[in-house]
N, C-alpha and C positions, 0 to 999 in steps of 0.2 A: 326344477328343470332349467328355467331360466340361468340362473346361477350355475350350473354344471356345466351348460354349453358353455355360456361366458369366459368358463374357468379353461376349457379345454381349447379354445381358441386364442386365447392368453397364453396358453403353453405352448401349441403350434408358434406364434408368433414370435415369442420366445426363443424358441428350437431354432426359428428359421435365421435368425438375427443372431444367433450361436452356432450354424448347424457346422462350421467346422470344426470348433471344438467340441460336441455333441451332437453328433447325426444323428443318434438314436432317440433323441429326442424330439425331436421333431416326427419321425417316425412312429412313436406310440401313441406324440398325441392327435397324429392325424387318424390312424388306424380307431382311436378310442372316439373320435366325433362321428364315425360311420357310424357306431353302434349306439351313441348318444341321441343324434340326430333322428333315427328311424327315418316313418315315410313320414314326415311334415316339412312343411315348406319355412322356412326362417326369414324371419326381418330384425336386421341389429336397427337401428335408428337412434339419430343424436340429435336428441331436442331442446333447446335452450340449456345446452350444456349438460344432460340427462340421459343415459343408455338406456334401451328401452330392448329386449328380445322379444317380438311379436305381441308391443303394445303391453309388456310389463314392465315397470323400472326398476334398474339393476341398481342396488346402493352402490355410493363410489367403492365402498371398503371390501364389496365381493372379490372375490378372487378372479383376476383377472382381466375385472371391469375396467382399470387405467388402461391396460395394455390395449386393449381392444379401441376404448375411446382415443387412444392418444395417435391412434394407427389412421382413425378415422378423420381424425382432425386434421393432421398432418396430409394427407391426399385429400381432404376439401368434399370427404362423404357425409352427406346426411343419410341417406340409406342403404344399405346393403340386401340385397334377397335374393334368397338364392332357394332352389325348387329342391324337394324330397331326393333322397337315393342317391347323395353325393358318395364318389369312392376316395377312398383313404389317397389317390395321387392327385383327386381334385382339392380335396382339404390343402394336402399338401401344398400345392401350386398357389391357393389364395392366400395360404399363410406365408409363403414366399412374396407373393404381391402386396400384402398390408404391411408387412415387414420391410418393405425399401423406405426409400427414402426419396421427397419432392423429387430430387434431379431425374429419375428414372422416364417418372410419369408427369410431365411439363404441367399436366391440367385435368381436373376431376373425367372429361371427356377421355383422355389417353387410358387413366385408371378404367375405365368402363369398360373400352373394347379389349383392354385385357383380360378381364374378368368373364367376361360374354365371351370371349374366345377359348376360354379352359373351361367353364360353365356354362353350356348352352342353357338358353332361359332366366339365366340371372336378372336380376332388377337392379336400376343406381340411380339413384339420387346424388346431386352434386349439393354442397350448399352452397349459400346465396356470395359466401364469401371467397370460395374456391379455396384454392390451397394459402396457407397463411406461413406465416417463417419460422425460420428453423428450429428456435427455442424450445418446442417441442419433443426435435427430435435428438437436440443432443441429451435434453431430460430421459426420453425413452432411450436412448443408447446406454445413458447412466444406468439404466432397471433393467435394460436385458443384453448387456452385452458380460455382466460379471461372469462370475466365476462359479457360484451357487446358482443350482437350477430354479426353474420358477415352479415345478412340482411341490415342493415343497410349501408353498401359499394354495397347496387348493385340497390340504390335510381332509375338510368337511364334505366335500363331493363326498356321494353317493358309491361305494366301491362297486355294488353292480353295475354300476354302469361307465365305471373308468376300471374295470379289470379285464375287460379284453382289448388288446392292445395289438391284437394282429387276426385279421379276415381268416376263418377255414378255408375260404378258397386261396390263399397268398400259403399256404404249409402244402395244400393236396398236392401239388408235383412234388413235394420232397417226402409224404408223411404214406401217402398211397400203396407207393411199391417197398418200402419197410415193411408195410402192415400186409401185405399180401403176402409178401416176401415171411413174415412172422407166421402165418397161419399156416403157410406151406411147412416150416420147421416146426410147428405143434403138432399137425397131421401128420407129416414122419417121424414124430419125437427126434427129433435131429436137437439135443436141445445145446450143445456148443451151438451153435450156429444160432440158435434162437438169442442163446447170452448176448453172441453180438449184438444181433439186432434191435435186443433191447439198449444196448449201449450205445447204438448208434441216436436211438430215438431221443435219449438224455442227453448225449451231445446236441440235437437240435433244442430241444428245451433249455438247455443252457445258453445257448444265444440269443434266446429271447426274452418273456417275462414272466410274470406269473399265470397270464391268462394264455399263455400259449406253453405252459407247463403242465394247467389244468386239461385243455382241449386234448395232450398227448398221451397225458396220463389215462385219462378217459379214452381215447382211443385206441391205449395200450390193454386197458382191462380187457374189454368188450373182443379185442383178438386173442388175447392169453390171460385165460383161464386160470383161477388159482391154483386148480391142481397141476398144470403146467408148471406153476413156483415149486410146489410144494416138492414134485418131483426132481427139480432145479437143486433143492436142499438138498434131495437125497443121493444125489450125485458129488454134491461138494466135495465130499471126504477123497474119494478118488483122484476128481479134478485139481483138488490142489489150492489155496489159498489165496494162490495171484492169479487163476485161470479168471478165462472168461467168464465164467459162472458165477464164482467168487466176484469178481467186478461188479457186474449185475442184480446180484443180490442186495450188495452193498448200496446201487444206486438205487435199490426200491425203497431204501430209510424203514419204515416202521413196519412196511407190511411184508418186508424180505427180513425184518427184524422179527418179526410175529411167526414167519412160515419156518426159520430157525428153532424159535423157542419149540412150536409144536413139535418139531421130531427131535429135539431134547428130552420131550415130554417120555419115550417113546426110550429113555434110556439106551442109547447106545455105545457101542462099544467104546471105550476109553481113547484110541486111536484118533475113530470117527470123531467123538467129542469133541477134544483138541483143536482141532482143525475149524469145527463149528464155533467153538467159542471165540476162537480169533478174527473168524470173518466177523462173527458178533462186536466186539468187542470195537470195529472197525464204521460201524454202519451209525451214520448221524440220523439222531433222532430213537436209535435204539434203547437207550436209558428210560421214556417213560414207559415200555414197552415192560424192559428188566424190574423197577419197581415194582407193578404189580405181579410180576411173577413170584416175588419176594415172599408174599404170601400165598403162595401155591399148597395145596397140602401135599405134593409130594417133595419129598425132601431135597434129593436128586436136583430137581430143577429148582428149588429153591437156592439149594448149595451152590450152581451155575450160574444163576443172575444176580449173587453176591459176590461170585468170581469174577465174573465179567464187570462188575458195576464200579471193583476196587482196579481195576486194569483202568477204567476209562479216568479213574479220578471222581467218577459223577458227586459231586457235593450234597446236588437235593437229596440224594441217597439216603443219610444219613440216621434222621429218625429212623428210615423202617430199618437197616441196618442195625442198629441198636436194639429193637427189638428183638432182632432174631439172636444177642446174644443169649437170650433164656430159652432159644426155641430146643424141645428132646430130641433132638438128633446131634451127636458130638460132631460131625463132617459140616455139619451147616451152621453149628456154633463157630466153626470154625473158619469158616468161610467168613463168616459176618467179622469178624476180630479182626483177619487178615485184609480186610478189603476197609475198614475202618484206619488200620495203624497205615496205608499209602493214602485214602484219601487225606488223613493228617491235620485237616482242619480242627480249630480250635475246641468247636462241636464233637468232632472224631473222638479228639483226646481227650475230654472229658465222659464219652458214654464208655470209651474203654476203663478208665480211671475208676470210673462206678462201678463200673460189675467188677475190676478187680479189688477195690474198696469193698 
């Protein structure tokens, strides 16, 4: 734990000493120390040259640990404390203030009341030597002013606890009236309207990261219901390929790819098909989906996820491809061959070569 906080206050500092060329950086990793931090109170401390996070010592080679010592050093801190339940714009703001540079804060004192003024309660220790010169900080300008982020150095954290990277309560004005907005378009099956709103939700998801992709995702379940997807499917064919629906689908990846395949299952009209296959054929992530259908025992659907698998190019494909050249149905031999001879791979061309050898 030690090392985690360490690692995410290295990245703030980071961020902040970058944040024009990289706003968003500084932004997750302050959001990610809320949830690191919990309720306990923190003390960095530098002890005869030694980082310590609440009287454990950080090795120099932790992720993070320069940045933070070198932050410390350079404003003339021997301790920093700071009380439970910081928010992600107090993170913010501190990793703004260890991130300047002497001129700012003339003297370990000036540092303090800043600190104590964005964090009530805060604790500081000065050391004995105050602020010391510059050499420091043009070394740390050398490590965080590049071009490569400093995320990158903290590979070994803990991902439960660097995967949320933005507060539920920082999305609820934007995610709230979507999702009420969504429950009203499943209770009137209004379901264009629902497409939107799912499309709206994946635009916010796109702006942020993965842990505010998870939190939407999840809060997209829990308001629409699979069978709301499923009935999504079964409109498609009407709706059209580039409808709202169609978009939707496509941004659900494997389980708008899964809610396709089942009314494939379901054998429909050739038209209908068509149209299904395409959005299919569209949707990332949908290939390990088609694989196992591969082995379906109906044929049908076997024949369609050999269709669809040669449209996408999928390479992994390939073996079970090949196998289905000997499968007893001639439309799903057939499918396997043709979806073999455009994937084209070197693989490809030899499991064709053999069965026709």
């Amino acid at each position: 734990m030690p090392a985690t906080l360490t690692a995410l206050l290295g990245v703030a500092i980071h961020g902040a000493r970058r944040a024009e060329a990289d706003p968003l950086e500084l932004q997750r990793a302050a959001a990610m120390l809320v949830t690191a931090s919990g309720a306990r109170r923190l003390t960095w401390s530098l002890r005869s040259g030694t980082l310590t996070l609440n009287d454990l010592p950080l090795p120099t080679d932790s992720p993070g640990a320069s940045l933070v010592q070198e932050a410390m050093t350079i404003h003339g801190a021997a301790h920093i404390e700071l009380p439970a339940g910081l928010t992600a714009a107090q993170w913010r703001d501190l990793a703004d203030l260890l991130a300047s540079g002497p001129g700012l804060y003339p003297t370990p004192n000036h540092l303090h009341a800043a600190i104590v003024g964005i964090i009530p309660g805060a604790g500081f220790l000065p050391t004995e030597e105050g602020v010391i010169d510059d050499e420091p900080v043009a070394e740390a300008g050398r490590q965080g002013g590049g071009g490569s982020s400093f995320i990158e150095g903290i590979d070994a954290v803990d991902p439960a606890l660097v995967s949320t990277a933005t507060e539920r309560a920082d999305l609820s004005d934007l995610l709230d009236p979507l999702l009420d907005e969504g429950s009203l378009a499943v209770a009137s099956r209004d379901y264009p309207r629902l497409a939107k709103i799912l499309l709206a939700l994946h635009e916010i998801a796109d702006r942020g990261d993965d842990a505010t992709a998870a939190i939407i995702n999840s809060e997209r379940r829990r308001v629409v219901p699979t069978g709301a997807i499923e009935t999504m499917v079964g409109l498609l064919p009407r709706a059209g390929g580039g409808s709202p629906i169609a978009l939707a689908l496509m941004r659900l990846g494997r389980e708008g790819a899964s809610a396709i395949v089942d009314v494939l299952a379901t054998d429909p009209p050739r038209a209908d098909r068509r149209i299904l296959l395409e959005v299919l054929a569209e949707i990332e992530g949908a290939a390990e989906v088609l694989v196992r259908t591969l082995s379906s025992p109906r044929a049908a659907l076997a024949r369609d996820a050999a269709e669809v698998l040669g449209r996408m190019g999928f390479e992994g494909a390939v073996p079970s491809l090949a196998a289905l050249l000997k499968h007893g149905d001639e439309d799903v031999r057939s499918a396997a061959w043709h979806a073999l001879e455009t994937i084209g791979t070197p693989e490809a061309i030899r499991a064709l070569r053999n069965r026709s050898g």
